[in-house]
N, CA, C and O atoms as a GROMACS GRO file, in nm:
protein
  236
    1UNK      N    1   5.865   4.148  -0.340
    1UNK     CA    2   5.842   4.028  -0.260
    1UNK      C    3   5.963   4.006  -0.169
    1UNK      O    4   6.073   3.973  -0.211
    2UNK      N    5   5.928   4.032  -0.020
    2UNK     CA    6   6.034   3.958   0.062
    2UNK      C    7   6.125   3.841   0.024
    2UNK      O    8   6.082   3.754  -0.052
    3UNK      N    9   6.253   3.834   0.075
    3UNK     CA   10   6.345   3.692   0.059
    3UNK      C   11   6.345   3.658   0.135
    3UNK      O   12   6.358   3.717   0.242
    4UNK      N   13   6.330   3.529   0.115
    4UNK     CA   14   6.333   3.404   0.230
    4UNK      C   15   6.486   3.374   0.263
    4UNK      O   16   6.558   3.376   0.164
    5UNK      N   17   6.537   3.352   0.364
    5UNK     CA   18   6.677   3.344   0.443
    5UNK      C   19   6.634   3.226   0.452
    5UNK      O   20   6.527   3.171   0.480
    6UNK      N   21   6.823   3.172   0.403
    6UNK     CA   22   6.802   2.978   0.453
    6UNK      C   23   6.848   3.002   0.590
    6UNK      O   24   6.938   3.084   0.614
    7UNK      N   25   6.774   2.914   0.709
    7UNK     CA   26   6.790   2.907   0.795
    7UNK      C   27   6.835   2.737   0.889
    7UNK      O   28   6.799   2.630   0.841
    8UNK      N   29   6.886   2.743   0.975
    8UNK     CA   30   6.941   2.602   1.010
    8UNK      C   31   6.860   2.585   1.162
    8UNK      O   32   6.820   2.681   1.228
    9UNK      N   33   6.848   2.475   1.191
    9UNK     CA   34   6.775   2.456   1.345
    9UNK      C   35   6.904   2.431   1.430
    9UNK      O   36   6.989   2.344   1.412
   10UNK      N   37   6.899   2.523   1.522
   10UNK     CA   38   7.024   2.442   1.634
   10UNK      C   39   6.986   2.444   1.777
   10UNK      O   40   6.870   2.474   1.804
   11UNK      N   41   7.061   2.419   1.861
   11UNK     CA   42   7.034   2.380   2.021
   11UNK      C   43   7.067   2.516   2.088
   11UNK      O   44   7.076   2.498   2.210
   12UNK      N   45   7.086   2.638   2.054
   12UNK     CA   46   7.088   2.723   2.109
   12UNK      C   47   6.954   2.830   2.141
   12UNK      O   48   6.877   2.879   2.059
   13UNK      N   49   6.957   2.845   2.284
   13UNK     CA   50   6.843   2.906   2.288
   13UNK      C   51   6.876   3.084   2.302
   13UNK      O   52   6.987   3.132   2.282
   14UNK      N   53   6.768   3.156   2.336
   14UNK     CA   54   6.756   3.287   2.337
   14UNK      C   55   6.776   3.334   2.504
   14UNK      O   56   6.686   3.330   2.588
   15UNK      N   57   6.888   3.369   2.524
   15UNK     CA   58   6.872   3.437   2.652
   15UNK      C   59   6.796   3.518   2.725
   15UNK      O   60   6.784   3.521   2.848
   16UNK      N   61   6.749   3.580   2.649
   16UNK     CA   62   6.611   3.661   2.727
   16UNK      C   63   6.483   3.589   2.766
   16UNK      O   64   6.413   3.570   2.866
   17UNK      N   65   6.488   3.550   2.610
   17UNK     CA   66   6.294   3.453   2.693
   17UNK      C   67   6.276   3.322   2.656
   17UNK      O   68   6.173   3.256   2.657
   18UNK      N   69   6.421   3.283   2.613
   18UNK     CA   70   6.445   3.088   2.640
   18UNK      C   71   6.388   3.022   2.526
   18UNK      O   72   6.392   2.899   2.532
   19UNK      N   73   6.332   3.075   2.414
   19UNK     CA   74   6.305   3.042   2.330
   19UNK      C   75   6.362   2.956   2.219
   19UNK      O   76   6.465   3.022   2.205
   20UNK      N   77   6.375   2.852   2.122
   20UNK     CA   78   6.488   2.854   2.055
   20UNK      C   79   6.498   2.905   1.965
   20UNK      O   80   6.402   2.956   1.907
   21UNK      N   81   6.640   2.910   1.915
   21UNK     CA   82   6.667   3.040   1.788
   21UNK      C   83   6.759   2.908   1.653
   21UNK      O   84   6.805   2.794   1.661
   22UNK      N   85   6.745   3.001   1.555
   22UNK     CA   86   6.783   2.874   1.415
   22UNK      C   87   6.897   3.017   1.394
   22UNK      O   88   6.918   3.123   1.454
   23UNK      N   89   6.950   2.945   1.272
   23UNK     CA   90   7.095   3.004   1.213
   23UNK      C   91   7.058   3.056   1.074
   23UNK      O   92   7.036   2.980   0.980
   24UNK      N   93   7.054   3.174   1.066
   24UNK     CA   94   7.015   3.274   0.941
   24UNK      C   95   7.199   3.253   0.883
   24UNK      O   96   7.306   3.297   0.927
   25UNK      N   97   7.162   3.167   0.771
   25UNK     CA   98   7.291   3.119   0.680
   25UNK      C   99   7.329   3.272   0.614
   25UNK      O  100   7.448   3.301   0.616
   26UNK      N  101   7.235   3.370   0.557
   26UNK     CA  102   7.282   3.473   0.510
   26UNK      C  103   7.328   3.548   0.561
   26UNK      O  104   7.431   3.602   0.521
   27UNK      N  105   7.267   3.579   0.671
   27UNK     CA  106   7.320   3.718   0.734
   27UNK      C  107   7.430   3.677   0.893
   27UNK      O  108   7.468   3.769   0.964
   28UNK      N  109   7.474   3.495   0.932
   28UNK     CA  110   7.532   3.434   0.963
   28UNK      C  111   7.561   3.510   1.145
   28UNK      O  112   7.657   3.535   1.219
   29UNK      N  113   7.405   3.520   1.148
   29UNK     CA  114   7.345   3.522   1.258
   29UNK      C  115   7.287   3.433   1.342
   29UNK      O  116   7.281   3.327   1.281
   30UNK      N  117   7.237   3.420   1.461
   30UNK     CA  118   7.132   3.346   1.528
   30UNK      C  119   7.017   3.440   1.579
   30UNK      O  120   7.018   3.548   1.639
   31UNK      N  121   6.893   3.338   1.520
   31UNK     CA  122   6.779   3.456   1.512
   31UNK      C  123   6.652   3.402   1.610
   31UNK      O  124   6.597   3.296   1.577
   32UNK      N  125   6.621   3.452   1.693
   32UNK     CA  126   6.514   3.342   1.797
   32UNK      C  127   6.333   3.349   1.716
   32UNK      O  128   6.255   3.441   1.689
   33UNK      N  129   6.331   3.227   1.705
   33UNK     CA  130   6.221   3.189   1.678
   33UNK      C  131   6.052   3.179   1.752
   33UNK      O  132   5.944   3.160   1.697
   34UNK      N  133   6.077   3.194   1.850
   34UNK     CA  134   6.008   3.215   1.942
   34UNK      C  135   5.858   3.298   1.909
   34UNK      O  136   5.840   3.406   1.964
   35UNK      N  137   5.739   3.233   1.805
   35UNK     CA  138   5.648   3.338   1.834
   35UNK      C  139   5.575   3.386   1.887
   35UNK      O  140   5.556   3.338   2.000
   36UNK      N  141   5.498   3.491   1.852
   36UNK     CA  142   5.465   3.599   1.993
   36UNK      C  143   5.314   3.588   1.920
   36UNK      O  144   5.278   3.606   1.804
   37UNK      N  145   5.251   3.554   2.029
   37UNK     CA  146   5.123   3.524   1.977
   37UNK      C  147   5.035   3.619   2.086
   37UNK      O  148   5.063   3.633   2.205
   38UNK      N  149   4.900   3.693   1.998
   38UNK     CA  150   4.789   3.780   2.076
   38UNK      C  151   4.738   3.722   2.171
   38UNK      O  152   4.792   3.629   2.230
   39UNK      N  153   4.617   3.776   2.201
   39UNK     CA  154   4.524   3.771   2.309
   39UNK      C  155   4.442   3.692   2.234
   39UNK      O  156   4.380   3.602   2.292
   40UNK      N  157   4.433   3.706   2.136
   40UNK     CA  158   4.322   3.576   2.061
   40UNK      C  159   4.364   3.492   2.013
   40UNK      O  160   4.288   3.431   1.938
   41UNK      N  161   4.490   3.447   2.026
   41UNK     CA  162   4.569   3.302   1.976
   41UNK      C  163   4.624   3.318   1.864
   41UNK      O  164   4.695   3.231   1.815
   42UNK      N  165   4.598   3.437   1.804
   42UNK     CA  166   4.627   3.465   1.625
   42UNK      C  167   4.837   3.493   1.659
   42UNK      O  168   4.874   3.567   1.751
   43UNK      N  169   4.938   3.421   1.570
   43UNK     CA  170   5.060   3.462   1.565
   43UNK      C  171   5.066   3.605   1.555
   43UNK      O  172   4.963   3.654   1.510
   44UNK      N  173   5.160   3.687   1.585
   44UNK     CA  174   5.167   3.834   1.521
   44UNK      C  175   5.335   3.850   1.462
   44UNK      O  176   5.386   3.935   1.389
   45UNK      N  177   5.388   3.736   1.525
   45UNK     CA  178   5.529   3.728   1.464
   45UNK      C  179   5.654   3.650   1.554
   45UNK      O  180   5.620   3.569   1.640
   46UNK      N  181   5.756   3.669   1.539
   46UNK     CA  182   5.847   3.603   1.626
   46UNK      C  183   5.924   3.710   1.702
   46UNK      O  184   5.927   3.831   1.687
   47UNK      N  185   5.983   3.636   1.783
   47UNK     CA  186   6.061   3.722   1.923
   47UNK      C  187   6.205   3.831   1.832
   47UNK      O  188   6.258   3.938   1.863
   48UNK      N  189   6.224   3.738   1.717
   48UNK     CA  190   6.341   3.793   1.636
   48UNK      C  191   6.462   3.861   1.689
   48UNK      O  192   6.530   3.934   1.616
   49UNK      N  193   6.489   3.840   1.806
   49UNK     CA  194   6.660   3.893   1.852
   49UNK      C  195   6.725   3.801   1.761
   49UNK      O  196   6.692   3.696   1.707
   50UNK      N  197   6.833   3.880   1.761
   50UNK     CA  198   6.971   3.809   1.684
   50UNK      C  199   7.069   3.797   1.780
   50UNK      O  200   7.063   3.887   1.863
   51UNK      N  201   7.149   3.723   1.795
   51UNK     CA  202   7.280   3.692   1.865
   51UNK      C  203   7.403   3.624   1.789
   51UNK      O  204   7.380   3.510   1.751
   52UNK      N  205   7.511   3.668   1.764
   52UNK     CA  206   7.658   3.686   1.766
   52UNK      C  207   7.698   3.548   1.819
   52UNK      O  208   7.752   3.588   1.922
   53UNK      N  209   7.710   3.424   1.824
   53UNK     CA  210   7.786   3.322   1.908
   53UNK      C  211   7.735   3.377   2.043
   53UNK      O  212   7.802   3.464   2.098
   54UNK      N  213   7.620   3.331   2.102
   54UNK     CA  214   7.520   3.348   2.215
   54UNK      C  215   7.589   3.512   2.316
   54UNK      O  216   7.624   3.519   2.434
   55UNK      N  217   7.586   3.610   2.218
   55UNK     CA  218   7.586   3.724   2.285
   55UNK      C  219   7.540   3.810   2.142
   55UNK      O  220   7.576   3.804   2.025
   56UNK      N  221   7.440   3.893   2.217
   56UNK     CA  222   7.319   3.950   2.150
   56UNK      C  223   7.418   4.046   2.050
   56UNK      O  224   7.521   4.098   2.093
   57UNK      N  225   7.368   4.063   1.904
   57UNK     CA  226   7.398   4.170   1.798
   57UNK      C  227   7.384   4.262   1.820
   57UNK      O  228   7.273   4.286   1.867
   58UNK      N  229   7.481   4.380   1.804
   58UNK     CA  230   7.447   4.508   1.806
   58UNK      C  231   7.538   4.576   1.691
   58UNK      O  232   7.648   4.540   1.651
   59UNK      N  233   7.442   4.707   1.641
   59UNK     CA  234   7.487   4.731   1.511
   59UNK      C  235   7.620   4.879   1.583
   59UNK      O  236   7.692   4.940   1.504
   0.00000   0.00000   0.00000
């Protein structure tokens, strides 16, 4: 079973597609929330970039 990450709401948005993003307490990231929904209205998931203090993660 997947783990759920505590996450925090904040005022920072996603630079790419403006979305807003919350604060993944575990992995002490910012993760954009933004979901990405089909052609038939059904969710399929979220935009999920991560960003570093509003400059994007890279491994």
């Amino acid at each position: 079973m997947p783990r759920k990450h505590k996450t925090l709401p904040t005022g920072f948005k996603c630079p790419e597609c403006d979305g807003k993003c919350v604060y993944n307490v575990d992995l002490g990231l910012f993760v954009c929330a933004r979901p990405l929904i089909t052609a038939d209205g059904q969710i399929k998931g979220s935009c999920g970039k991560f960003y570093l203090d509003k400059t994007k993660y890279k491994q």
